[in-house]
N, C-alpha and C positions, 0 to 999 in steps of 0.2 A: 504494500500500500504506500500508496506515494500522499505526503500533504504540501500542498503549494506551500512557501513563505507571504508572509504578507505583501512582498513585494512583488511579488507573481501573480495573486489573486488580486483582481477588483478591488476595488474601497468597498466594504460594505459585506462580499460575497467570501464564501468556503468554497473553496475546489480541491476537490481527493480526488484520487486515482488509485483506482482498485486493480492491482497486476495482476495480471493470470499466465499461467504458463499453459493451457488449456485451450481457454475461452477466449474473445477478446477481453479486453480492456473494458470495466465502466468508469465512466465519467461521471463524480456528482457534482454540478457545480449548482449551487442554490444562494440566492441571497438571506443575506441575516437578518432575523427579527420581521422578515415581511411570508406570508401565507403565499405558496407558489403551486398551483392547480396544473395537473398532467392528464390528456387524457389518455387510456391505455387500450389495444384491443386486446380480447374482443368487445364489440358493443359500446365502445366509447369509456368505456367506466372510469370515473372521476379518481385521481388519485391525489390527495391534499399534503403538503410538505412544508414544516416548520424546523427552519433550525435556526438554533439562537446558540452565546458563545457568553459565559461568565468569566473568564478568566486568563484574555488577551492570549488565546491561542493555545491551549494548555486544556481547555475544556469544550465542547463540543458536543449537544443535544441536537439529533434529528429526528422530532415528530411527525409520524404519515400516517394514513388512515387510507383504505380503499377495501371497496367492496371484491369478496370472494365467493366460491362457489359455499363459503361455508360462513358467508355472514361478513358482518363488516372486522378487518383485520385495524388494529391497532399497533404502531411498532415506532417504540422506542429507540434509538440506537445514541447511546452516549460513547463517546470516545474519550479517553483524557492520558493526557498524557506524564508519565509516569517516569522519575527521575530514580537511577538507581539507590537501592536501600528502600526507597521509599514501598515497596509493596513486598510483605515475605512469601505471598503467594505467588507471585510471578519466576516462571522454571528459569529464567538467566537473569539476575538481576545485578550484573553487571554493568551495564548500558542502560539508553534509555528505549524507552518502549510505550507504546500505543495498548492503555487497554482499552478493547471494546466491550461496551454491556448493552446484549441485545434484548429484547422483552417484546412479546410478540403478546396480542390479548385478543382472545376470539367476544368483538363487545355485546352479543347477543347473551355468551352462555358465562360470560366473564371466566372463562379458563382460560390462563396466562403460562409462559414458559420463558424462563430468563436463563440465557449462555454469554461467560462471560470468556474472553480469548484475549490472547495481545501478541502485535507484531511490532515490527522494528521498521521505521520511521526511515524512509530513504526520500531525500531531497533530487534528487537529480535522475533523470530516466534512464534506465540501465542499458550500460550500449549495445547488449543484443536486441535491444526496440527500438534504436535512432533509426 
């Protein structure tokens, strides 16, 4: 996972980049603090995207909501970023590193499932994808 510097990104906007050695590449790039509407197929379905940032780069909430075949999904994804020492649960804590806290909520039946994971933060795009 790649996160832009501020100096890369927008005034105002997050941009990550989600590497795959697989897949392509996603792209999130959203502005901050403003509600950003996507539509998806099939059938148009409305996909709503909030992300806001407390803590000048360091902290990172993306709220989204869209309809499924199993009701409307709710999904959290906080990122924050994680200075060695600082987390005993993280497997290298050595360096610094990206934890993610994912939280998915089915809002009909309100049953929820939260995985938490972390990568390592690379600035620059690795030259097997230039």
């Amino acid at each position: 996972m790649t996160v832009e510097s501020q100096e890369d990104a927008p005034q105002g906007r997050v941009k990550i980049v989600k590497r795959s050695r697989v897949n392509a590449d996603l792209v999130v790039d959203v502005p901050l603090g403003q509600e950003q509407i996507e539509y998806l197929p099939p059938g148009d379905r409305e996909k709503k995207i909030l992300a806001i940032s407390d803590n000048d780069g360091k902290h990172l909430k993306i709220t989204s909501s869209l309809h499924t075949m199993n009701g409307l999904a709710l999904v959290v994804d906080e990122k924050q970023l994680v200075q060695p020492g600082e987390d005993p649960n993280a497997a290298n804590n050595s360096s610094s590193m990206i934890q993610q806290t994912l939280t998915i909520t089915n809002h009909q039946t309100g049953q929820s499932h939260t995985t938490t994971r972390y990568f390592v933060p690379y600035d620059k795009t690795p030259p097997h994808l230039e």
